[in-house]
Every structure is written in structure tokens, then in C-alpha cells.
C-alpha positions in Angstrom: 0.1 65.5 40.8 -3.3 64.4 39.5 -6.9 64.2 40.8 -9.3 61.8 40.9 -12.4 62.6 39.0 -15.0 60.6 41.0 -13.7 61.6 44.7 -11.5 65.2 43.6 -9.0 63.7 46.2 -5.1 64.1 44.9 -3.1 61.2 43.8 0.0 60.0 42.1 0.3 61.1 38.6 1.0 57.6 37.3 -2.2 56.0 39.9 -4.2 54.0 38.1 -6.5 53.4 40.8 -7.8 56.0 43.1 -6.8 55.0 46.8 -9.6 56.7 48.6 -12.3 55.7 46.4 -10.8 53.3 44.8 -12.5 53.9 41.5 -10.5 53.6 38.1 -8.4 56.3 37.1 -6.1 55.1 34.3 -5.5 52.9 31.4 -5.5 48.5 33.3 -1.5 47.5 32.4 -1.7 43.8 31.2 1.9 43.6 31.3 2.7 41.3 34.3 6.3 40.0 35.6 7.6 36.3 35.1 7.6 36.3 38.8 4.1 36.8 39.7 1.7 33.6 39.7 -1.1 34.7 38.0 1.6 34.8 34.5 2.3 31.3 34.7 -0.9 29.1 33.2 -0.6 26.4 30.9 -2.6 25.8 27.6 -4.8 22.9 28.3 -6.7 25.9 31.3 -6.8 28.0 28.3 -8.5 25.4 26.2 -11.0 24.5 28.7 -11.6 27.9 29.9 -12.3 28.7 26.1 -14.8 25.4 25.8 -12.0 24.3 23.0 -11.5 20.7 24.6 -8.2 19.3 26.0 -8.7 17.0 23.2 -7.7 19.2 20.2 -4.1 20.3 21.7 -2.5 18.4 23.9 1.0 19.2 26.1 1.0 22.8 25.6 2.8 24.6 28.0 3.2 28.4 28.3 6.4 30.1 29.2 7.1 31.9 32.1 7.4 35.1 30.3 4.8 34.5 27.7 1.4 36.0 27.5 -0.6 39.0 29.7 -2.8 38.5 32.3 -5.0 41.1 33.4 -5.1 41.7 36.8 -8.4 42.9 38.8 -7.3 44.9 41.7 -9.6 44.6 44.5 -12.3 47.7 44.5 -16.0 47.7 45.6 -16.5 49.6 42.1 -19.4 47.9 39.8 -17.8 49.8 37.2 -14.5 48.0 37.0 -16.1 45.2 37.3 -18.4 45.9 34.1 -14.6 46.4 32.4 -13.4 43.5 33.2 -16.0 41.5 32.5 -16.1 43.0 28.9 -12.6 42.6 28.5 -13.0 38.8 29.8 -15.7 38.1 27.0 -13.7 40.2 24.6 -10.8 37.5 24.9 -13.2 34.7 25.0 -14.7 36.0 22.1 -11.5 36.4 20.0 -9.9 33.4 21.0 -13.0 31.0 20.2 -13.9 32.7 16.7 -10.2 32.6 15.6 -9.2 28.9 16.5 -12.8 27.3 16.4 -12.7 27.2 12.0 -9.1 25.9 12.5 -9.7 23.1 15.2 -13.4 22.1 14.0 -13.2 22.4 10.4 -12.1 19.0 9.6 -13.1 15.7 12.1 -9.4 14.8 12.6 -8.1 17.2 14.0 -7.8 14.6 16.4 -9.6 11.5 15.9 -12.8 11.4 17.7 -13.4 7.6 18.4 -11.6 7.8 21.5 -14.2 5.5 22.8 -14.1 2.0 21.8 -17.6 0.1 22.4 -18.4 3.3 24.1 -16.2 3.1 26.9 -12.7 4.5 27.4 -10.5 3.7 29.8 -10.0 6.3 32.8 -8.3 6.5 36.8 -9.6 7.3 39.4 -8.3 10.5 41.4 -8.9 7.9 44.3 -6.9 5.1 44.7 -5.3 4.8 41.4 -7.0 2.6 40.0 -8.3 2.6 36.3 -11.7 1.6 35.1 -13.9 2.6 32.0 -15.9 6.0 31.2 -18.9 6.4 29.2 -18.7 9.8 26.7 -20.4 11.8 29.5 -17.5 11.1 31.7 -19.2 8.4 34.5 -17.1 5.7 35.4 -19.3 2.4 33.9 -16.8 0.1 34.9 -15.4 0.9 38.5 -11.8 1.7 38.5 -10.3 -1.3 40.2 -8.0 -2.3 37.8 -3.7 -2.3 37.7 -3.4 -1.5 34.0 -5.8 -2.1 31.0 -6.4 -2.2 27.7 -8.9 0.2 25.7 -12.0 -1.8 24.6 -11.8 -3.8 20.8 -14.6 -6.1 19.7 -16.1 -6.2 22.9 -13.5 -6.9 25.3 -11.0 -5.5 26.6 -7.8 -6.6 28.9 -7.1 -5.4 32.4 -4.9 -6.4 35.0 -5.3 -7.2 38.2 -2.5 -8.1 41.4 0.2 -8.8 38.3 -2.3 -11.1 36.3 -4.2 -10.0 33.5 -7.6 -11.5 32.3 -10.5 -10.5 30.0 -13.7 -8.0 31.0 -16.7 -7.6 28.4 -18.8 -4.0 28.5 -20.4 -4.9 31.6 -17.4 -5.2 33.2 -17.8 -9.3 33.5 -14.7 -11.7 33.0 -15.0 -13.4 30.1 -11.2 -14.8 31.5 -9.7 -14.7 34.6 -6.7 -12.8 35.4 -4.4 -15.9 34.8 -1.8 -14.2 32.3 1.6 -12.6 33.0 -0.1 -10.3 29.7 -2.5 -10.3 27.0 -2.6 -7.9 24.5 -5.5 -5.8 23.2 -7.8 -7.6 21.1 -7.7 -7.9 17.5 -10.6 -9.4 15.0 -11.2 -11.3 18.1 -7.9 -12.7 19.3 -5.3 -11.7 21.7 -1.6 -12.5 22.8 -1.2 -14.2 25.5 2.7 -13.7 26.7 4.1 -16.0 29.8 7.2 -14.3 31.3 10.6 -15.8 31.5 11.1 -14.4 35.2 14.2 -16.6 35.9 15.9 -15.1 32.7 16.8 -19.1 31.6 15.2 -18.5 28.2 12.6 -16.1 26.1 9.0 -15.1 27.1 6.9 -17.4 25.6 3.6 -16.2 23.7 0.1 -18.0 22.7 -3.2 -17.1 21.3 -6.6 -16.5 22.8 -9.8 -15.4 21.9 -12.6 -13.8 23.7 -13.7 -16.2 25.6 -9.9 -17.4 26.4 -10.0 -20.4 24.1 -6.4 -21.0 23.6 -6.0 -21.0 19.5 -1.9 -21.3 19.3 -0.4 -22.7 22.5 2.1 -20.6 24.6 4.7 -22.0 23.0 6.1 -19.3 20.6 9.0 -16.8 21.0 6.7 -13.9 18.8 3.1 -13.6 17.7 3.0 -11.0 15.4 5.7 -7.9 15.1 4.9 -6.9 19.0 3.1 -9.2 20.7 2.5 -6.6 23.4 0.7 -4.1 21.4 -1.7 -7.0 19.5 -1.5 -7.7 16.3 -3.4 -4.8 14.7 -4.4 -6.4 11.7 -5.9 -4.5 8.9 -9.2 -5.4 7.8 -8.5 -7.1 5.0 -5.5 -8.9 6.6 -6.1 -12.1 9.0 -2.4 -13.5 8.7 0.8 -12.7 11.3 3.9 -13.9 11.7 5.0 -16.3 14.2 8.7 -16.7 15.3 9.5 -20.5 17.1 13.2 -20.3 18.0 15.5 -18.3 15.3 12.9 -19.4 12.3 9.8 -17.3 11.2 6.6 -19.0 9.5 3.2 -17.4 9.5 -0.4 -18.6 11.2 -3.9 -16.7 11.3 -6.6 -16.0 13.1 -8.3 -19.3 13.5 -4.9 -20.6 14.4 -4.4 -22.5 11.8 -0.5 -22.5 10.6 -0.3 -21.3 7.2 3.6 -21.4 6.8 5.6 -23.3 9.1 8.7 -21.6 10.3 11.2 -22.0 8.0 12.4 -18.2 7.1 15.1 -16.0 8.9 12.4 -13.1 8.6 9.0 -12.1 8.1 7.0 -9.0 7.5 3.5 -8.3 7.8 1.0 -9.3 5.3 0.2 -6.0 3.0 -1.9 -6.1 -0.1 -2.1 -9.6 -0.1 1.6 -10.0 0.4 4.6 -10.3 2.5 8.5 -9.8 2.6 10.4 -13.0 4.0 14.0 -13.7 4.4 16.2 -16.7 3.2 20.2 -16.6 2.9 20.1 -13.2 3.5 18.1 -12.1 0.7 14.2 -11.0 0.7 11.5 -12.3 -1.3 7.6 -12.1 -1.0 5.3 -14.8 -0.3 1.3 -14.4 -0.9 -1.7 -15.6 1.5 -1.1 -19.3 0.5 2.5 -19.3 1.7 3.8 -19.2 -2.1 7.1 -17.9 -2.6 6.2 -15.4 -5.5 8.9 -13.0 -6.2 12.4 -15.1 -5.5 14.8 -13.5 -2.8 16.9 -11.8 -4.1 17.2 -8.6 -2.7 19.1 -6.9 0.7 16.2 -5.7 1.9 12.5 -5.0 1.0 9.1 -3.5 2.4 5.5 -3.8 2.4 2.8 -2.8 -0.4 1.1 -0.2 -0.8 -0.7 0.7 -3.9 0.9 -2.2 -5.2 4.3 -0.7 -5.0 7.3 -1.7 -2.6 10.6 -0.4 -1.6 13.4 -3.0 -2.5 17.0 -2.3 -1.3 20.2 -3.8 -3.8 23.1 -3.1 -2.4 23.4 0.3 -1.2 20.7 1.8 -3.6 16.9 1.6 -3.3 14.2 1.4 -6.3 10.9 0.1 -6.5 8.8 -3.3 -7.8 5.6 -3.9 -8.2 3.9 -7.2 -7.1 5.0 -9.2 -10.5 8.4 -8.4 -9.3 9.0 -6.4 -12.0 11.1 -3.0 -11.5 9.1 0.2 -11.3 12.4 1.9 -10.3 15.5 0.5 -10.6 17.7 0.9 -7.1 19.7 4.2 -8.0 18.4 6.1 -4.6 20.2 6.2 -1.8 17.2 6.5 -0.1 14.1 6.7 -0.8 10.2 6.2 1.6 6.7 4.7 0.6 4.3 6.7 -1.5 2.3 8.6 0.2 -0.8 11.0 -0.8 1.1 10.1 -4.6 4.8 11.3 -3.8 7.7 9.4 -2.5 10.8 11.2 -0.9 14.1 10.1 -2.8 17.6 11.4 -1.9 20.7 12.3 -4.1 23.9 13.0 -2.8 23.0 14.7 0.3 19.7 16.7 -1.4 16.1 15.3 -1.3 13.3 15.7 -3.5 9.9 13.6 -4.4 9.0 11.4 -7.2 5.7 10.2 -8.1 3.8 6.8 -8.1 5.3 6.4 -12.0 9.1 7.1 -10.3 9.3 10.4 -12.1 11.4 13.0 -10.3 8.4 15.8 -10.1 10.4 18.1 -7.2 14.4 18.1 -7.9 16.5 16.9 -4.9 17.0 20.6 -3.2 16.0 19.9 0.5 18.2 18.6 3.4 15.0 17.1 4.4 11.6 16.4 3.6 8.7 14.9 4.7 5.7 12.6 3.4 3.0 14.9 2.0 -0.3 15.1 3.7 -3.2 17.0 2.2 -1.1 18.1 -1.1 1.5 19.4 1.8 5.0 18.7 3.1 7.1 19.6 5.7 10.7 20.5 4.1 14.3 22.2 5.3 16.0 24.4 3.5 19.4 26.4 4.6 18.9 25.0 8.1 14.9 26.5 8.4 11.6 24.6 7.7 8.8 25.2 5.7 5.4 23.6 4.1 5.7 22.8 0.2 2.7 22.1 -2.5 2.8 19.2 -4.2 3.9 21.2 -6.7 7.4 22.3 -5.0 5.9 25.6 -4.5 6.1 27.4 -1.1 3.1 27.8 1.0 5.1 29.1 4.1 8.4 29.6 3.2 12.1 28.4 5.5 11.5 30.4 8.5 11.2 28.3 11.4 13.9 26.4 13.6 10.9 23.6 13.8 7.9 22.8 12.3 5.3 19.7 13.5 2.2 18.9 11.2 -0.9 18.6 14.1 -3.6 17.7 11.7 -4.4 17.9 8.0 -4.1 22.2 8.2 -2.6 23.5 11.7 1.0 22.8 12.7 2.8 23.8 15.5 6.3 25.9 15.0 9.3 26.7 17.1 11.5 29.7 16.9 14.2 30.8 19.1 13.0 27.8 21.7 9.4 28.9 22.0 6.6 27.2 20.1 3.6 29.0 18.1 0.7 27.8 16.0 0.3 28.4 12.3 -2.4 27.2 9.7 -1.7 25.4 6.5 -1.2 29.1 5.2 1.2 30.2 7.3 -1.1 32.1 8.8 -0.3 32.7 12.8 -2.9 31.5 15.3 -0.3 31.5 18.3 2.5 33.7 18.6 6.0 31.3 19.5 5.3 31.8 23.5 4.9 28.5 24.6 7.6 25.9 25.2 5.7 23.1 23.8 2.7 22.4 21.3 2.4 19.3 20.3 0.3 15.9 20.2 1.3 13.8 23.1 4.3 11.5 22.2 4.8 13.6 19.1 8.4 14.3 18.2 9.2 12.9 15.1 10.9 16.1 13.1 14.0 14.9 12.5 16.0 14.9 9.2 
């Protein structure tokens, strides 16, 4: 048996509290069981317990057998609760110091324009109903709308009893709800989609702009490559294509028709060009409508850097925009350039090339990812790893999954529990959790 040293009563030898006095006698356990309540708390109360921001990780969930929790037994003593405030702050302290550099260091971590014109769009915990925010998290624009759009050039879209219209800042319809859908807005301009509720034919789609003056009639089977996301057109770019029954042309912004449709496909404008499709073979056409480089090949993508992926039979090379080969197709496959490198595959090994389609890292991996930052994700004998742009490891095969967050933290898996790690390898969160990731984010596959 022991005694107490505040009271001198006797108690258990393994007491850590005194159960006269109820002083503190021993060393706080913070070893808890899966069953209790108080283990089970998921990462986003972390975060904003920590003043980190719900923003900077998203869908991060704790397992039920992961982490301590210190638990304050119930005791009139102001010295256990000294302790456990210091141990409190001591936590906070640690936790804020060591993932603050990681998650503030760079702006996009994730990016911080959430707002568009200031506003972003929010629901109420009443009623349902969504509405805009300002940054300081007041609703501007009372929720009382169905579904909306987030705010672009002004305006955004919103729907209201199954019709959507058009709402500036203020909240004022610059259109009625009158629309089955319209997109977000675009350099001004929207989709406009009537539904084919009878299922007799196709959805039909037009164009608006902000003030609803109807540019393309509603007469279109597409607008664009999805009509119900907008046309997200770069800045440089004004020209989509339009599909009218099985033929594809293009129009732009003014609604003016720039190529009437004529072609089996058509891509997106890129660089000043685009890929279109006649008898089964893929040319490009520039801003004018001018076929420039002939169709001739199975398949082909868009520019970038002045480079695009061209498909001849089974084997993929590269052209530039005089149609001229960079790489001739000898890949059987092979992605778009990105921070210099290309991934190419060989057999079943892949490696990188670079933007002058020399083989800079030998096919070795059974997958690999575009490089970000002068990294890559790679697998190697079933494990992944991060790669320089050299081909030399930064963290070597280790983990069963591995996600790129932002430009240096990454989320890892092992043994079905997710960790974090920096673009060093170096651990931030030990694998506890069964999910860290961006929302929506799944996209490691080989």
C-alpha cells in the first residue's frame, strides 16, 4: 500500500489520485481505450482547436484507436488544474510551431481566393437554404436559394423552385429564374441548358450573358466540353466548341460562329489552337477556323508549350504547332509536359523525358506521376515514393499510398491508416488517421 502525501491517508499502490483528498498522486495515463468517447475526435476539431483553419486540411478523420487524450478527473485541486492547463498549452504549442512553417509557408497550400467578388457561397443551418458570405463569415446575400453558383464577373447563378436565374453582388436579379440551368459565368457569358424532360430527344443549350441577352439561341446539343460546369476559358482563349446534332464547329464569346459544324470532334482552343476530327483522323485548326496541320492522326491533344501529344496507331510521340515531329510515336504511352518532364512508358516500366524528348529518368517505375515543384510521385516494387527531377530519391518506396496536398506536404497511407509527411519525408502525422486528404481527392492510381 501507499500513502498520500498531501492527506497521509492510505491508498492503492497503483492510485493515481488520492480518494479522500483527491489531490494528484501519480504520473496522468494518456492512454485511453477505443471505446471511450473522449478518443474518438476528428481532425478538422484539431485544426480549429489549434487556430490552423479547416481550410488547410480537409476530410481528415482519426481512427478509433489513434491518438491520446488526456483525461481531467474531476478534483477541486487548483493544482491539477495548473497541470493540465500546462500540458494543454504544451500540445497547442507543439502542434502550432511544427505544422504552422509547413501549412503557411507557401500561399497554396490551398488557394486562398475562395471568395469570388468577395462573396462565397454558404447554407444556412436553418432552412437549408444557401446564400453568400462575406470573408468575416455574415451572410450578404440571405440564404434563400435551391442551389447556386460561386460568384464570376459579377454574377453569379442560383436557383430557385427548379428555375435558375442571375443575382449581381447585391443580391438583385439581373435574370429571372426562367432556366432549367445556367452555368457559372465565364468572361461574361453563361450556358443556358433547356431539359429534355420527356426523354424524346437531347437537352438543348444556348448562350447568355449578364444581363440574359441570349447570344447563341437554345438550340445546340453542347456549348463547350460541359456545358454544366461553364466554359472556363482561359484568358487568352474566347473560342468553344459547339456540337449541333452529330457535327462539331466552334463559336465565341460574342456569339458569333467562327466554324460551322462540320467536324466529328472538337477540342478546346490551347495556345492558339485546336484538335478537330474528320474521317477518323485528328488535325488542328487555329483561331480563324484554318485547318493547319492535316488530319492524320488517331488521336491528338492540346498545346502546351507549343508541344502536343499525337497518337499513330498504338504508339504516342509528340509535334509541335508546324506539325513537325518532336517525337516520333514509339511510346506506348506517354502525358503532357509538365514543370519540363513528360512521363513515357516502355514495356510495362515508366520513366520521364524532357521538353527536347530526351529520356533523362530510364523507364524503372510501375508508375509515376507529373512532377510538381522538381518532385514526383513514383512506385517502385509495389511502394511509393517522391523522386527529384533528377531520378534521385527524396523519400524513398515505403508507403502503400502517397497523395501530393500542396507544393511540399503529402499525405501517406500505411497499413490502412493515413499520416502526413513533408517534401522531405519528414513525418508531421504519424499514419493514425483513416483519411487525409483534399476533398474529392483520390487520384493515386497507376
Amino acid at each position: 500500500m501507499a500513502y498520500c502525501r498531501n492527506c497521509g491517508k492510505e491508498i492503492d499502490d497503483n492510485a493515481k489520485f488520492c480518494r479522500y483528498c483527491g489531490n494528484k498522486v501519480g504520473v496522468i495515463s494518456n492512454n485511453s481505450t477505443p471505446e471511450s468517447d473522449e478518443t474518438t475526435k476528428t481532425a478538422v476539431e484539431v485544426v480549429e482547436n489549434e487556430n490552423v483553419g479547416v481550410e488547410n486540411i480537409q476530410n481528415i478523420s482519426v481512427a478509433p484507436d489513434g491518438g491520446a487524450v488526456l483525461k481531467k478527473k474531476k478534483s477541486k485541486a487548483p493544482l491539477i488544474i495548473v497541470v493540465i492547463v500546462v500540458v494543454l498549452a504544451g500540445l497547442f504549442a507543439a502542434f502550432w510551431f511544427l505544422l504552422k512553417p509547413i501549412l503557411f509557408k507557401n500561399d497554396d497550400v490551398i488557394p486562398k481566393n475562395l471568395f469570388n467578388d468577395g462573396l462565397l457561397s454558404a447554407m444556412s443551418e436553418q432552412g437549408g437554404k444557401w446564400g453568400y458570405i462575406d470573408e468575416k463569415g455574415n451572410f450578404v446575400i440571405e440564404a434563400q436559394f435551391d442551389a447556386v453558383t460561386e460568384f464570376s464577373d459579377g454574377y453569379a447563378t442560383v436557383s430557385v423552385g427548379g428555375k435558375w436565374g442571375v443575382i449581381d453582388t447585391k443580391g438583385k436579379y439581373s435574370v429571372s429564374p426562367q432556366y432549367d440551368y445556367i452555368s457559372s459565368f465565364s468572361k461574361g457569358v453563361a450556358v443556358v441548358t433547356d431539359f429534355d424532360v420527356d426523354d424524346e430527344g437531347s437537352d438543348k443549350c444556348g448562350l447568355i450573358d449578364t444581363k440574359g441577352k441570349m447570344l447563341l439561341p437554345i438550340t445546340y446539343d453542347e456549348i463547350g466540353s460541359d456545358p454544366y460546369s461553364g466554359l472556363d476559358l482561359d484568358d487568352d482563349v474566347d473560342i468553344f466548341p459547339i456540337k449541333s446534332g452529330e457535327k462539331y464547329g466552334y463559336a465565341n464569346t460574342k456569339g458569333e460562329i467562327i466554324v460551322n459544324p462540320t467536324y466529328d470532334d472538337a477540342n478546346s482552343f490551347s495556345e492558339g489552337y485546336a484538335a478537330v476530327c474528320s474521317n477518323e483522323k485528328y488535325g488542328f485548326i487555329d483561331e480563324k477556323g484554318k485547318l493547319v496541320i492535316n488530319c492524320q492522326y488517331d488521336n491528338a491533344g492540346q498545346f502546351h508549350n507549343d508541344i502536343s501529344i499525337v497518337q499513330s496507331g498504338e504508339k504516342y510521340g509528340m509535334i509541335n504547332t508546324k506539325g513537325k515531329y518532336v517525337i516520333k510515336p514509339k511510346y506506348s504511352y506517354l502525358t503532357s509536359f509538365s514543370d519540363g518532364y513528360a512521363t513515357f512508358e516502355k514495356g510495362d516500366k515508366r520513366g520521364y523525358i524532357n521538353e527536347k524528348g530526351k529520356e533523362v529518368i530510364k523507364a524503372q517505375y510501375s508508375a509515376a506521376f507529373n512532377f510538381n515543384n522538381g518532385l514526383a510521385i513514383v512506385r517502385a516494387s509495389g511502394k511509393y515514393g517522391i523522386i527529384d527531377n533528377k531520378g534521385n530519391y527524396i523519400v524513398s518506396p515505403q508507403y502503400d499510398e502517397l497523395r501530393r496536398l500542396n507544393n511540399n506536404l503529402y499525405s501517406f497511407s500505411l497499413d490502412d491508416f493515413w499520416g502526413l509527411i513533408d517534401g522531405k519525408g519528414n513525418e508531421l502525422l504519424s499514419p493514425t488517421y483513416d483519411e487525409i486528404s483534399y476533398a474529392g481527392e483520390h487520384y493515386n492510381v497507376p
